[in-house]
N, CA, C and O atoms as a Maestro MAE file, in Angstrom:
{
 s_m_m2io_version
 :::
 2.0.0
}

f_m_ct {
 s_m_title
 :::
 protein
 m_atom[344] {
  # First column is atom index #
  i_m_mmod_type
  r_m_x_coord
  r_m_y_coord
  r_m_z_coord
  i_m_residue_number
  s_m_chain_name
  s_m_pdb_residue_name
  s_m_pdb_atom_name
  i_m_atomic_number
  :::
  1 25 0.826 -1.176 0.000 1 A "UNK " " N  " 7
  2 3 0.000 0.000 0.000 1 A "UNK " " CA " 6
  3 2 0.871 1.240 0.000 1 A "UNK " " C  " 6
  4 15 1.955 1.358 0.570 1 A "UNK " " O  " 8
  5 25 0.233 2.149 -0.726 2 A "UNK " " N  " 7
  6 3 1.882 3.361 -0.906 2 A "UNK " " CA " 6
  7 2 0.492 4.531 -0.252 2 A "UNK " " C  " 6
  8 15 0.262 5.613 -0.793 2 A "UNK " " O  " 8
  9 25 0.030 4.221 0.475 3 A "UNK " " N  " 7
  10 3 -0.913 5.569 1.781 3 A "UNK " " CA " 6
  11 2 0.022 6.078 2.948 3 A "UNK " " C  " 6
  12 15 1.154 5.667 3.205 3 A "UNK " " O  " 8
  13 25 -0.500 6.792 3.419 4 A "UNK " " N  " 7
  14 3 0.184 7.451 4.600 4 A "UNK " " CA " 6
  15 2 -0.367 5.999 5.501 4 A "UNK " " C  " 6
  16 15 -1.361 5.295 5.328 4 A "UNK " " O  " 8
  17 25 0.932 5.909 6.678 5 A "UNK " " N  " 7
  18 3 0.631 5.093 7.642 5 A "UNK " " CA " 6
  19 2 -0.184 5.492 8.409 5 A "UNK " " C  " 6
  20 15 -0.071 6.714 8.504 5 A "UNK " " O  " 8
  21 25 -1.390 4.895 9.356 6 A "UNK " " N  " 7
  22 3 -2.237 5.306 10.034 6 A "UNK " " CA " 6
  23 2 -1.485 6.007 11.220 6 A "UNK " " C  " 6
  24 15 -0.256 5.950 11.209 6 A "UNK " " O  " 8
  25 25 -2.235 6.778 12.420 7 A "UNK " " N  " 7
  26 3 -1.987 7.882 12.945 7 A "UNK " " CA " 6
  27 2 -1.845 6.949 14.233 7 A "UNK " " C  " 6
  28 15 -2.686 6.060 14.101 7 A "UNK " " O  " 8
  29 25 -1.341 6.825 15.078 8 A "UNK " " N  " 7
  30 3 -1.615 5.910 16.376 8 A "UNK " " CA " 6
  31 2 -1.169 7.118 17.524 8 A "UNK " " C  " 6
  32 15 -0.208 7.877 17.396 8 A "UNK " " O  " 8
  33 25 -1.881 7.094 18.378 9 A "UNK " " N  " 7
  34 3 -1.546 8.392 19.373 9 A "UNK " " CA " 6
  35 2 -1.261 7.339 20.438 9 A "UNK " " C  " 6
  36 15 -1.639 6.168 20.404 9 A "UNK " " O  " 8
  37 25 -0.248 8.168 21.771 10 A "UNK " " N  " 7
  38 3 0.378 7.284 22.900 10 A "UNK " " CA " 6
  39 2 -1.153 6.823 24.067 10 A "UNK " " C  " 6
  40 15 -1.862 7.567 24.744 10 A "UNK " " O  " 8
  41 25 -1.178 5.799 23.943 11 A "UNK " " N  " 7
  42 3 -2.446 5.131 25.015 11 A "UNK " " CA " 6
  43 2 -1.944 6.488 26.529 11 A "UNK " " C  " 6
  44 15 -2.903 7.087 27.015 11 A "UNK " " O  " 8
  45 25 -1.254 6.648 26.806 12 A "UNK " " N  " 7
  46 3 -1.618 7.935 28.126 12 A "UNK " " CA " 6
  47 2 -2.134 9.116 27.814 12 A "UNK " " C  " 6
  48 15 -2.792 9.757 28.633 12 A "UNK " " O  " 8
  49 25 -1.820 9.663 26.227 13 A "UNK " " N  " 7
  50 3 -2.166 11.004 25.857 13 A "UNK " " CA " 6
  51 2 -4.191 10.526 25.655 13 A "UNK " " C  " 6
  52 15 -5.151 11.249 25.919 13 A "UNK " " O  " 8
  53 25 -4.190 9.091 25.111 14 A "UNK " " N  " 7
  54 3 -5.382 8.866 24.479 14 A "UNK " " CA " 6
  55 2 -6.480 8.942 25.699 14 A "UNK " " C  " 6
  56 15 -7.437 9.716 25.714 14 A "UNK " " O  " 8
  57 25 -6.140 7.943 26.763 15 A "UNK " " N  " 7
  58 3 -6.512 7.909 28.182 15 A "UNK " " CA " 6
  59 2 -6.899 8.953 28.273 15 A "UNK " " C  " 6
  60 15 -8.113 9.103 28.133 15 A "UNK " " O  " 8
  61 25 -6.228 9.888 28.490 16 A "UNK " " N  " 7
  62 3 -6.138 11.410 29.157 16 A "UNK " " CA " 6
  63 2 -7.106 12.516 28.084 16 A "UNK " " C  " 6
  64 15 -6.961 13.690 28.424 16 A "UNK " " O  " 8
  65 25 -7.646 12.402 27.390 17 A "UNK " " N  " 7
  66 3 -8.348 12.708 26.582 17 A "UNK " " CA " 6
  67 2 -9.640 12.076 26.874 17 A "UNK " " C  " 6
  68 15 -10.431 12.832 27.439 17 A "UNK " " O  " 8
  69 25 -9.964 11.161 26.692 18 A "UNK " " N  " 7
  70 3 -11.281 10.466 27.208 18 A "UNK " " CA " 6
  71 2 -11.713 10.579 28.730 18 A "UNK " " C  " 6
  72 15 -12.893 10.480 29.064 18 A "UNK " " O  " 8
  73 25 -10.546 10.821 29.750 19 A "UNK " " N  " 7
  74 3 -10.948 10.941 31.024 19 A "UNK " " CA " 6
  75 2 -11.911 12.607 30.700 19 A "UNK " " C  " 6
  76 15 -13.118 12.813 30.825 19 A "UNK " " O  " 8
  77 25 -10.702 13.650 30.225 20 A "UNK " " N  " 7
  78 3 -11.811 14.927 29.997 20 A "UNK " " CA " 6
  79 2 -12.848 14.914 29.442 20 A "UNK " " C  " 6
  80 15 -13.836 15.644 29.524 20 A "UNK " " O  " 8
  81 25 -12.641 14.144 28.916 21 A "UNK " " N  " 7
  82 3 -14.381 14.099 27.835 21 A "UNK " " CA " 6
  83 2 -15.076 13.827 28.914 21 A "UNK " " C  " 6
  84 15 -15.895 14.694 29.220 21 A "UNK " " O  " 8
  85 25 -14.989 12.574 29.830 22 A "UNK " " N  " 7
  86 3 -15.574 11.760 30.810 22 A "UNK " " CA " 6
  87 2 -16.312 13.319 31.689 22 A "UNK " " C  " 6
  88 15 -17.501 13.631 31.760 22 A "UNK " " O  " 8
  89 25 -15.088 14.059 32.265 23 A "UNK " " N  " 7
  90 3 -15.357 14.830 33.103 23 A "UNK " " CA " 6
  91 2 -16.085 16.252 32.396 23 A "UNK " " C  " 6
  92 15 -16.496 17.128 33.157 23 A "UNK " " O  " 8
  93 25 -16.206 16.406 30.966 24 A "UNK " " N  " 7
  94 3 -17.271 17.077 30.435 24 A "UNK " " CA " 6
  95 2 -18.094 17.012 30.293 24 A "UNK " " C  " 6
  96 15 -18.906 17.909 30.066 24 A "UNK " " O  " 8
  97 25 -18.270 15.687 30.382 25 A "UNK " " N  " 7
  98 3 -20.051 15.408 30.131 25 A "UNK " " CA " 6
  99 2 -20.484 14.761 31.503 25 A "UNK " " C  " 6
  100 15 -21.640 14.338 31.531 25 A "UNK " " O  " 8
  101 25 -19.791 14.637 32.542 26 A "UNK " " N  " 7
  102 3 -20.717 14.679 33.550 26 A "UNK " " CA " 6
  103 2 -21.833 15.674 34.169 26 A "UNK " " C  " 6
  104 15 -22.707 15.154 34.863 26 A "UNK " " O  " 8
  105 25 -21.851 16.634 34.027 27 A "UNK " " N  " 7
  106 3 -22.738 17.645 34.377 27 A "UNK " " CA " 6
  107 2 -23.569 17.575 33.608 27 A "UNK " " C  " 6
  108 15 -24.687 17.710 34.105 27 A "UNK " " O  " 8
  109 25 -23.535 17.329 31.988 28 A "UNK " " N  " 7
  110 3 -24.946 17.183 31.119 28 A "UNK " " CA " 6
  111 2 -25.335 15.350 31.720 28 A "UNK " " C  " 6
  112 15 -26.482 15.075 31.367 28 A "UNK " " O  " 8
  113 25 -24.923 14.622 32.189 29 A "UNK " " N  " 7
  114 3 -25.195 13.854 33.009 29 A "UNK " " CA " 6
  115 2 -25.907 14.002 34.498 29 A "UNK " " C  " 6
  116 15 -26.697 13.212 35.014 29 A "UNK " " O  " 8
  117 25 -25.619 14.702 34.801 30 A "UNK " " N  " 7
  118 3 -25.740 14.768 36.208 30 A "UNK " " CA " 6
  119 2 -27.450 15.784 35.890 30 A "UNK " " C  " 6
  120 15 -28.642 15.592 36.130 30 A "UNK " " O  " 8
  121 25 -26.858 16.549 35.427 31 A "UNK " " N  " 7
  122 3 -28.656 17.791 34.978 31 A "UNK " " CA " 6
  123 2 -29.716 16.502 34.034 31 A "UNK " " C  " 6
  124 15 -30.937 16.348 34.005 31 A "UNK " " O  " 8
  125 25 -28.719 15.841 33.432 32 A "UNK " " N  " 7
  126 3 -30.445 14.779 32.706 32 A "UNK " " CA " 6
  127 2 -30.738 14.148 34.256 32 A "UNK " " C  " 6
  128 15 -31.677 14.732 34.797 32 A "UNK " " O  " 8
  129 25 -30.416 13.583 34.691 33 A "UNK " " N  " 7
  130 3 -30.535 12.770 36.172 33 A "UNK " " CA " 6
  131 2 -31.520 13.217 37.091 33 A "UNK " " C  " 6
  132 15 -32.499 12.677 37.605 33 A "UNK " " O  " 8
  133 25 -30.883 14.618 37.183 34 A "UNK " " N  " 7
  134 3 -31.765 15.691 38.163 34 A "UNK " " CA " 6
  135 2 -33.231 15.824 37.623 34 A "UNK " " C  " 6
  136 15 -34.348 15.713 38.129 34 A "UNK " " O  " 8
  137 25 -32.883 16.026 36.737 35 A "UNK " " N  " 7
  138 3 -34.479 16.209 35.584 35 A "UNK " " CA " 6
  139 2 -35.256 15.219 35.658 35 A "UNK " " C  " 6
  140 15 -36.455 15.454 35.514 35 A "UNK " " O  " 8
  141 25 -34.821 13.827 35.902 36 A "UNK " " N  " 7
  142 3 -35.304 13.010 35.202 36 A "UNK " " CA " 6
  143 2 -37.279 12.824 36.294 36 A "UNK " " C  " 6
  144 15 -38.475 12.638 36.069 36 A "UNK " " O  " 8
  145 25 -36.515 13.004 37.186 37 A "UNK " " N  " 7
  146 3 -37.963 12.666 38.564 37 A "UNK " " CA " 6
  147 2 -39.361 13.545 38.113 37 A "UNK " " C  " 6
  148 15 -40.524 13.157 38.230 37 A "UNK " " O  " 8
  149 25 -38.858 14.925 37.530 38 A "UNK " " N  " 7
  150 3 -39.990 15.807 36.640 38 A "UNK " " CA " 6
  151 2 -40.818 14.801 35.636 38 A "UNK " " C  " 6
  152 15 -41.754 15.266 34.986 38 A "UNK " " O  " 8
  153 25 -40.554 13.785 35.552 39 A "UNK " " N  " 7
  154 3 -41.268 13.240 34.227 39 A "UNK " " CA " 6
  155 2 -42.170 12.031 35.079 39 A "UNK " " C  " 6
  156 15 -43.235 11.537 34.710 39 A "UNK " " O  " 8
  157 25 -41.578 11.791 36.038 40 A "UNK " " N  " 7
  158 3 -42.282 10.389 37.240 40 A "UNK " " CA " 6
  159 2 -43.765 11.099 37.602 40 A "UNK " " C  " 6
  160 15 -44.029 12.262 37.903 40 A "UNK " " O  " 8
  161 25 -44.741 9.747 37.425 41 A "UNK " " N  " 7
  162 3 -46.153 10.370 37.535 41 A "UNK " " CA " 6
  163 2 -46.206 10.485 38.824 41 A "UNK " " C  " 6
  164 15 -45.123 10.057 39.222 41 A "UNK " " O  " 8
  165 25 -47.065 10.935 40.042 42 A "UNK " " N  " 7
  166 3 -47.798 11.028 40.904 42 A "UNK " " CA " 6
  167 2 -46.681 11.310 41.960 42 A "UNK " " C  " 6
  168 15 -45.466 11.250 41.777 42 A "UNK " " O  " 8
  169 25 -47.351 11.627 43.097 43 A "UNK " " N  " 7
  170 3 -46.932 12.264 44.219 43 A "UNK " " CA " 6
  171 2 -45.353 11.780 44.984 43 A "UNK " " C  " 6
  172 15 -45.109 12.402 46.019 43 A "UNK " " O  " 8
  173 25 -44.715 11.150 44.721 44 A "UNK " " N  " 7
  174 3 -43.554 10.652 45.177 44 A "UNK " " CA " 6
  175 2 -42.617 11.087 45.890 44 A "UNK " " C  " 6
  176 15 -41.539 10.525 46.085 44 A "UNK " " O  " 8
  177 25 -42.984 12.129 46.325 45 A "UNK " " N  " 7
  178 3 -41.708 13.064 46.823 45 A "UNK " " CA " 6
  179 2 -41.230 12.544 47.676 45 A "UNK " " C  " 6
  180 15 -40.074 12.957 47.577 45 A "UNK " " O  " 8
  181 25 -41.248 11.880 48.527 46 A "UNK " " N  " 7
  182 3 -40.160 11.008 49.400 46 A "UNK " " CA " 6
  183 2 -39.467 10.209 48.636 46 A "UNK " " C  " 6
  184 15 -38.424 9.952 49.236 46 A "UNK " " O  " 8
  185 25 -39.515 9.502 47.281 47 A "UNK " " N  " 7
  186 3 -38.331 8.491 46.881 47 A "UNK " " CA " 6
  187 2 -38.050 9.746 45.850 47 A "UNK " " C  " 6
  188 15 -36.932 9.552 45.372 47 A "UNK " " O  " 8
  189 25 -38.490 10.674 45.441 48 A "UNK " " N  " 7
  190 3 -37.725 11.578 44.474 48 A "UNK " " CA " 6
  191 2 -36.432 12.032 45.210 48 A "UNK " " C  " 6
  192 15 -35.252 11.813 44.936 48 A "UNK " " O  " 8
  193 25 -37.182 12.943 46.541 49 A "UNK " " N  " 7
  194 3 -35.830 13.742 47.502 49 A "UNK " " CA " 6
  195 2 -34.809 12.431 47.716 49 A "UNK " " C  " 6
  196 15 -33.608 12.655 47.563 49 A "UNK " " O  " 8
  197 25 -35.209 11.149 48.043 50 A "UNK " " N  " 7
  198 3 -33.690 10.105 48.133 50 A "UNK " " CA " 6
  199 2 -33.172 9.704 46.314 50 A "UNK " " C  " 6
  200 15 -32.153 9.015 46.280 50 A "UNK " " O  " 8
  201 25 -33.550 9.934 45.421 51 A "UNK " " N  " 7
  202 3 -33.692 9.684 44.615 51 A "UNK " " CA " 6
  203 2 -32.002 11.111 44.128 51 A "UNK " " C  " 6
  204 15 -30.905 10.975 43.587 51 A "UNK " " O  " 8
  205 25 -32.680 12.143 44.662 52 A "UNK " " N  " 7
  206 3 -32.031 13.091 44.102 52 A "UNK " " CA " 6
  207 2 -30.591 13.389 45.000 52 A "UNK " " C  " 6
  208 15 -29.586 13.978 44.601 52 A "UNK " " O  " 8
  209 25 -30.833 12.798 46.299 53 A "UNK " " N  " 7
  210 3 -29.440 12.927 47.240 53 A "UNK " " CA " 6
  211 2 -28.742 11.819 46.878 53 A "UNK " " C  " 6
  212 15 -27.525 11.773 47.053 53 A "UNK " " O  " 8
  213 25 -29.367 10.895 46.383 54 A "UNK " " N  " 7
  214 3 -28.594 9.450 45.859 54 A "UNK " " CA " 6
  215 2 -27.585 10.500 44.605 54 A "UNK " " C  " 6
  216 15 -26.404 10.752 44.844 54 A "UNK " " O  " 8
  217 25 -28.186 10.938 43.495 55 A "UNK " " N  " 7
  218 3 -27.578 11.040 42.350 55 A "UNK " " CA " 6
  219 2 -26.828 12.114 42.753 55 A "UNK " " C  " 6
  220 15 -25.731 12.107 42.196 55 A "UNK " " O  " 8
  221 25 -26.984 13.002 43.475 56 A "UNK " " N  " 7
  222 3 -26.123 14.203 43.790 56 A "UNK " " CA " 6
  223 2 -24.885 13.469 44.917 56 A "UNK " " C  " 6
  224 15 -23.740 13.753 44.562 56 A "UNK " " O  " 8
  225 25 -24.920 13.080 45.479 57 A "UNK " " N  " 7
  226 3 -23.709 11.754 46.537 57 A "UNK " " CA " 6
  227 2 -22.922 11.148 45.186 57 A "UNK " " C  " 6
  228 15 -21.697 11.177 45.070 57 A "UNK " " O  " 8
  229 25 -23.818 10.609 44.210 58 A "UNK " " N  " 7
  230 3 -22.882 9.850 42.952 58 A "UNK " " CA " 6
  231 2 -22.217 10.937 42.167 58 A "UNK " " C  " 6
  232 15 -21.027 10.698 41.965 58 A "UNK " " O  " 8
  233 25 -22.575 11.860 41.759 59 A "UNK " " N  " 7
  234 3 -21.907 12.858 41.230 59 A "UNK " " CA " 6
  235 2 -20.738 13.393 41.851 59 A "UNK " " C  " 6
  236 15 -19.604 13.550 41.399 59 A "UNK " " O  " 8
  237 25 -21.362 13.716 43.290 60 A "UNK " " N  " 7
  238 3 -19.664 14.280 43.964 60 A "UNK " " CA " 6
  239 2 -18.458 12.938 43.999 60 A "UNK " " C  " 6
  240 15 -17.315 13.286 43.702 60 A "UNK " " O  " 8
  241 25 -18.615 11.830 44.256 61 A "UNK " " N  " 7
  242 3 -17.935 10.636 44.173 61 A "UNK " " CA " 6
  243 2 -17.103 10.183 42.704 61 A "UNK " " C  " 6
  244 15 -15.955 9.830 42.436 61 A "UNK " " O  " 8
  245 25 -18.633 10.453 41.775 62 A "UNK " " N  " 7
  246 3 -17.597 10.321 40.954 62 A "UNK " " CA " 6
  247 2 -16.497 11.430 39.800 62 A "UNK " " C  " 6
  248 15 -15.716 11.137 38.895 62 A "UNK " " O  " 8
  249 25 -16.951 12.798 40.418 63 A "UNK " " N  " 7
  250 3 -15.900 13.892 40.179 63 A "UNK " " CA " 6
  251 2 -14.658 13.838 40.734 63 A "UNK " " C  " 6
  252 15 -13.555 14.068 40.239 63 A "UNK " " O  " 8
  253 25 -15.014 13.475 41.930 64 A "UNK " " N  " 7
  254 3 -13.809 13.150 42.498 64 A "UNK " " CA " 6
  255 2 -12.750 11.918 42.441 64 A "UNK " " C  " 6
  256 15 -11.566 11.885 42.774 64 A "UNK " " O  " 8
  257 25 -13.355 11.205 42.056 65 A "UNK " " N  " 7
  258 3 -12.293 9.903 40.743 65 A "UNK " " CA " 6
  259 2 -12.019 10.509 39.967 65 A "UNK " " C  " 6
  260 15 -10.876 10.944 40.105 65 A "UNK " " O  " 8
  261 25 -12.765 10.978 38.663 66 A "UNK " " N  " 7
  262 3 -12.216 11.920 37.691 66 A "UNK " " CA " 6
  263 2 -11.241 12.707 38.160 66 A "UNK " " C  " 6
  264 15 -10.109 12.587 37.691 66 A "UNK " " O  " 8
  265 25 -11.477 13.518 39.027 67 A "UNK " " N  " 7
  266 3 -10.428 14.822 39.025 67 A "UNK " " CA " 6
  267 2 -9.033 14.214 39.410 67 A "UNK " " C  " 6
  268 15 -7.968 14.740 39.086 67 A "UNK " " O  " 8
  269 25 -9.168 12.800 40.290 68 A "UNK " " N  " 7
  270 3 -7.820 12.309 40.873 68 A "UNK " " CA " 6
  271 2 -7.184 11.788 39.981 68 A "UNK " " C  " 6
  272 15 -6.020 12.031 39.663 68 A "UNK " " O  " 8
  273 25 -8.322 10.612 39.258 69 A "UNK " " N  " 7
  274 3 -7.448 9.924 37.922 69 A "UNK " " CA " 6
  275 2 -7.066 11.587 36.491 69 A "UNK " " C  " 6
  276 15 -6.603 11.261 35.397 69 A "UNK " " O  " 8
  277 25 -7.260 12.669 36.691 70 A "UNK " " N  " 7
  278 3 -6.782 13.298 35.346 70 A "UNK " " CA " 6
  279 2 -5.776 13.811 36.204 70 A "UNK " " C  " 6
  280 15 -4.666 14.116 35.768 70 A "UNK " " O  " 8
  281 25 -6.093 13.926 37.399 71 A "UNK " " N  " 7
  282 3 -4.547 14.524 37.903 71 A "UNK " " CA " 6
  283 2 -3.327 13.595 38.052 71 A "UNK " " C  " 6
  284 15 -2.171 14.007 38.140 71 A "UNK " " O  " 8
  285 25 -3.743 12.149 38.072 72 A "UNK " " N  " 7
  286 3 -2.545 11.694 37.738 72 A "UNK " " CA " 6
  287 2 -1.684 11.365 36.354 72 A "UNK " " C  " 6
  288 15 -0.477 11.401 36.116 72 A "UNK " " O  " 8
  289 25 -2.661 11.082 35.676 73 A "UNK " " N  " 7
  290 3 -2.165 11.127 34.080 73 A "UNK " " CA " 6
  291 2 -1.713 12.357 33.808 73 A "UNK " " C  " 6
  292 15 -0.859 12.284 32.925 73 A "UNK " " O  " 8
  293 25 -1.919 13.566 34.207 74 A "UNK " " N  " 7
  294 3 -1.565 14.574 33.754 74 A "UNK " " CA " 6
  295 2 0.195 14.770 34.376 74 A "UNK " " C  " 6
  296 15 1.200 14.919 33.681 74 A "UNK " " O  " 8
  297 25 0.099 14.704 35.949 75 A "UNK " " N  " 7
  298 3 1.194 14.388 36.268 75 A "UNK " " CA " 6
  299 2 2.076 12.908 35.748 75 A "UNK " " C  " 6
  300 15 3.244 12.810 36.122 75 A "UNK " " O  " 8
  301 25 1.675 12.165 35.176 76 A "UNK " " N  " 7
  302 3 2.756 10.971 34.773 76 A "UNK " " CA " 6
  303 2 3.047 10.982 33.002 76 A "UNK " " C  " 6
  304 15 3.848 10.182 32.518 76 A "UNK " " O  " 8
  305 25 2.246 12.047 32.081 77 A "UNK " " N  " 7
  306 3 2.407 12.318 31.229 77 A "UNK " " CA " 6
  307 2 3.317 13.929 30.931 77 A "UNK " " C  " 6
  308 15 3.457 14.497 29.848 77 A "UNK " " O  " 8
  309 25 3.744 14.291 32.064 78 A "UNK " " N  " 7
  310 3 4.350 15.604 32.251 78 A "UNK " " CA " 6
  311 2 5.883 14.871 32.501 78 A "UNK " " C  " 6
  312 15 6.888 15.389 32.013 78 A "UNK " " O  " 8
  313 25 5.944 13.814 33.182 79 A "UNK " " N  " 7
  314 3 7.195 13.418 33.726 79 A "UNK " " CA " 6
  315 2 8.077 12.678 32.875 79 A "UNK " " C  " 6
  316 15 9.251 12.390 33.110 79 A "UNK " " O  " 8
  317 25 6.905 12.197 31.132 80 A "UNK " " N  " 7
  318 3 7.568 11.597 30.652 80 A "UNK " " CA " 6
  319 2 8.502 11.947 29.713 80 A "UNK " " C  " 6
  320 15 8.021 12.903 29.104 80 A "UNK " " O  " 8
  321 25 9.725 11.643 29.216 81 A "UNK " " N  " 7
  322 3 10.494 12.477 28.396 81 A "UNK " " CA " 6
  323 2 9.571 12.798 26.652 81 A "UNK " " C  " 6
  324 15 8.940 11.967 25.998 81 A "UNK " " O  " 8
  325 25 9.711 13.627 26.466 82 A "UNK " " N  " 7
  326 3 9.348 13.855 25.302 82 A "UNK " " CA " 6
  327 2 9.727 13.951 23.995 82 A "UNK " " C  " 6
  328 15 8.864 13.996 23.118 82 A "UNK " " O  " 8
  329 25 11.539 14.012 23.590 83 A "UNK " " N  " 7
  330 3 12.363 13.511 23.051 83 A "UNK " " CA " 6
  331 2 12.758 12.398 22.773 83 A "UNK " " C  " 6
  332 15 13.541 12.412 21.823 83 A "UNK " " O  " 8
  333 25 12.458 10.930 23.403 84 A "UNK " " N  " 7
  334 3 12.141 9.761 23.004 84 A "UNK " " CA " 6
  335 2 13.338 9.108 24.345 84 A "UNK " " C  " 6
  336 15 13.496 7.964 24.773 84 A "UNK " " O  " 8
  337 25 14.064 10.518 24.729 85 A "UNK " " N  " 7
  338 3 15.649 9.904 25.427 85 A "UNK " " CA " 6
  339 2 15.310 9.627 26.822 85 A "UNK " " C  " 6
  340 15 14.373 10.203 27.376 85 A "UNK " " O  " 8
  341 25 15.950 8.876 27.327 86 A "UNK " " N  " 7
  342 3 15.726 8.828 28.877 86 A "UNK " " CA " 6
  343 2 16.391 9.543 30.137 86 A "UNK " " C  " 6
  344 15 15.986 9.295 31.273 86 A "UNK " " O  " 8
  :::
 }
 m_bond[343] {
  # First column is bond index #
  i_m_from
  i_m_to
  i_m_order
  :::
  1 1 2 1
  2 2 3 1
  3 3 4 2
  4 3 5 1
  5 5 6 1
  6 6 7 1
  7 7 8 2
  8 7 9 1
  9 9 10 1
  10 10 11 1
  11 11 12 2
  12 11 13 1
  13 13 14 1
  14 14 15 1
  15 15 16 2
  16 15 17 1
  17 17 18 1
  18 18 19 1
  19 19 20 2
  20 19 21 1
  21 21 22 1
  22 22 23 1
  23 23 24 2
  24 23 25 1
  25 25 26 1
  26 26 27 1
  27 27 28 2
  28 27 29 1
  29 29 30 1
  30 30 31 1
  31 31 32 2
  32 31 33 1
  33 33 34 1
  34 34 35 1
  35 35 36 2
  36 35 37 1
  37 37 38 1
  38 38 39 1
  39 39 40 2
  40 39 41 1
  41 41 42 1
  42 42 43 1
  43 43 44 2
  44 43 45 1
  45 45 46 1
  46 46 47 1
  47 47 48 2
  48 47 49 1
  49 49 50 1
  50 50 51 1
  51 51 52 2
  52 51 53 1
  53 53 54 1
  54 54 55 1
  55 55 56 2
  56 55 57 1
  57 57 58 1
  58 58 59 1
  59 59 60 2
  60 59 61 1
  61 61 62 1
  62 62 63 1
  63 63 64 2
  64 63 65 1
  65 65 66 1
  66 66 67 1
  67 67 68 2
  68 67 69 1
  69 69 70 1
  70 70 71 1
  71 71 72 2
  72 71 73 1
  73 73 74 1
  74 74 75 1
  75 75 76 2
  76 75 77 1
  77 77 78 1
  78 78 79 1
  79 79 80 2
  80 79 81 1
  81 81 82 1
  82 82 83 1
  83 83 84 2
  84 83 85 1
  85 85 86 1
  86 86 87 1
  87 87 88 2
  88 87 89 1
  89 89 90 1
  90 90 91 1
  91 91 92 2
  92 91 93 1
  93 93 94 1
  94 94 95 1
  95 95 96 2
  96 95 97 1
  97 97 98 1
  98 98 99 1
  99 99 100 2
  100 99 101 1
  101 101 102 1
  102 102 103 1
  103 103 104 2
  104 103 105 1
  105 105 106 1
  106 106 107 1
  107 107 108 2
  108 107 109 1
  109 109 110 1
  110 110 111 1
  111 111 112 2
  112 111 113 1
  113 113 114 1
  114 114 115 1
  115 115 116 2
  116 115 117 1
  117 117 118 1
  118 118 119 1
  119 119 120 2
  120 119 121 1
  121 121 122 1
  122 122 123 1
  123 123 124 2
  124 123 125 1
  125 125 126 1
  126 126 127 1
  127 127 128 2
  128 127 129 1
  129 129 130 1
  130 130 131 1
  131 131 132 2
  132 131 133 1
  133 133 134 1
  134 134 135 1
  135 135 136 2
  136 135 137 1
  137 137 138 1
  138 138 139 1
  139 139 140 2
  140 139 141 1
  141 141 142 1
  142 142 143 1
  143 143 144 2
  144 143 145 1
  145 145 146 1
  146 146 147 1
  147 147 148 2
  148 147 149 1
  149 149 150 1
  150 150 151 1
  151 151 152 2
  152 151 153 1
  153 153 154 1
  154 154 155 1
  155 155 156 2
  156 155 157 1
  157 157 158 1
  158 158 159 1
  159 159 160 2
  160 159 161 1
  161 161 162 1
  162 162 163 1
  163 163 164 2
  164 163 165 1
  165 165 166 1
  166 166 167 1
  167 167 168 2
  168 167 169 1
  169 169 170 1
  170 170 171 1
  171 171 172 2
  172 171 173 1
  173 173 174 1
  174 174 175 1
  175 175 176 2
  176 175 177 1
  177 177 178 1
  178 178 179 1
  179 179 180 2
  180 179 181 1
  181 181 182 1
  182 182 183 1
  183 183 184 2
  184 183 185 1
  185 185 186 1
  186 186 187 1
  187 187 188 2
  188 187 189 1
  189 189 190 1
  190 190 191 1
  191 191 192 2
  192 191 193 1
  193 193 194 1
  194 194 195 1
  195 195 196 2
  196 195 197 1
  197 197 198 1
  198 198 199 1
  199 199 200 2
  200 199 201 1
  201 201 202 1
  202 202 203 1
  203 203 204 2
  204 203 205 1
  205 205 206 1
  206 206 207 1
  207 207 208 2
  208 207 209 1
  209 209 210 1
  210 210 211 1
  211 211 212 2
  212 211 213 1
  213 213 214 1
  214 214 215 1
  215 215 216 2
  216 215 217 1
  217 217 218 1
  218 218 219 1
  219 219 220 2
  220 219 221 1
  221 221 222 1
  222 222 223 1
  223 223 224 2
  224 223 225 1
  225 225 226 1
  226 226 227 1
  227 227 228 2
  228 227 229 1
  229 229 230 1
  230 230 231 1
  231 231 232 2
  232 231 233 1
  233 233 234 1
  234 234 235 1
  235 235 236 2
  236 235 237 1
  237 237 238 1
  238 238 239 1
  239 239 240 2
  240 239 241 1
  241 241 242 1
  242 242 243 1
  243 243 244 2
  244 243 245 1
  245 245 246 1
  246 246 247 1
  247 247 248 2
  248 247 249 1
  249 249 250 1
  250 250 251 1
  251 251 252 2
  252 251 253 1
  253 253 254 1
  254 254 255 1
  255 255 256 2
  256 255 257 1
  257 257 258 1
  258 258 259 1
  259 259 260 2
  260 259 261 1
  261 261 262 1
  262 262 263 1
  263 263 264 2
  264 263 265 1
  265 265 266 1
  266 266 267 1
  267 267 268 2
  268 267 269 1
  269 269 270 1
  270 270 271 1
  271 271 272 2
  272 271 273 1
  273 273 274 1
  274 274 275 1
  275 275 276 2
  276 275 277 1
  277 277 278 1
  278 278 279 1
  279 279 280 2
  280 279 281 1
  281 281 282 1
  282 282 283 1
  283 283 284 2
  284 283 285 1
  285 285 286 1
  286 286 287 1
  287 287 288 2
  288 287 289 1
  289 289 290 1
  290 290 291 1
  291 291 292 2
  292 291 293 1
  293 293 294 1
  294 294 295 1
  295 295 296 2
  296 295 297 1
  297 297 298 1
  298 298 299 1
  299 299 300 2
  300 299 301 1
  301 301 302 1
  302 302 303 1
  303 303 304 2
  304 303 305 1
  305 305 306 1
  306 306 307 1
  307 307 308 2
  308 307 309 1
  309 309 310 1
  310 310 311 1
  311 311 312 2
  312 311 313 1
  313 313 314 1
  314 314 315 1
  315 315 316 2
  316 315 317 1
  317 317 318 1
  318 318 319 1
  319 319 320 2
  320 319 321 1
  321 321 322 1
  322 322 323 1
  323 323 324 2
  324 323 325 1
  325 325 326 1
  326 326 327 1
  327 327 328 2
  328 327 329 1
  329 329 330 1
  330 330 331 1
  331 331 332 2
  332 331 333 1
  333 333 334 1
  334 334 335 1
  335 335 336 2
  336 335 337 1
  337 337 338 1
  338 338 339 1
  339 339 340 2
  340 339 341 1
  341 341 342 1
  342 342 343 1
  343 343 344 2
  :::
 }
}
């Protein structure tokens, strides 16, 4: 085949890219979630309010994985040489 060779990016840069995505779209996650009890028929408000401290408890939990896992890729992709040399 006489094409350009395909593009392969380093699995930590790739990682580290999908974790942000991860941590961008949690909030349009987290607001469909919140929303979602508006659409539940009849009077429920006691399993809505646990309903909604449940998903708001999962949200802070799992920002806070996100933010730890991008802070470490970010720090172990900073440390790595970038010249190829060791």
């Amino acid at each position: 085949m006489t094409g350009k060779p395909p593009v392969f990016l380093a699995r930590s840069g790739y990682r580290l890219r999908r974790a942000m995505d991860a941590a961008r779209l949690l909030p349009v996650i987290g607001a469909f979630l919140f929303f979602l009890p508006l659409l539940w028929a009849g009077g429920r408000t006691g399993q809505g309010v646990i309903y909604i401290f449940v998903i708001w408890l999962g949200l802070i939990i799992g920002a806070a994985l996100l933010s730890r896992t991008l802070n470490e890729m970010q720090t172990d992709l900073d440390e790595e040489p970038r010249d190829g040399s060791v």
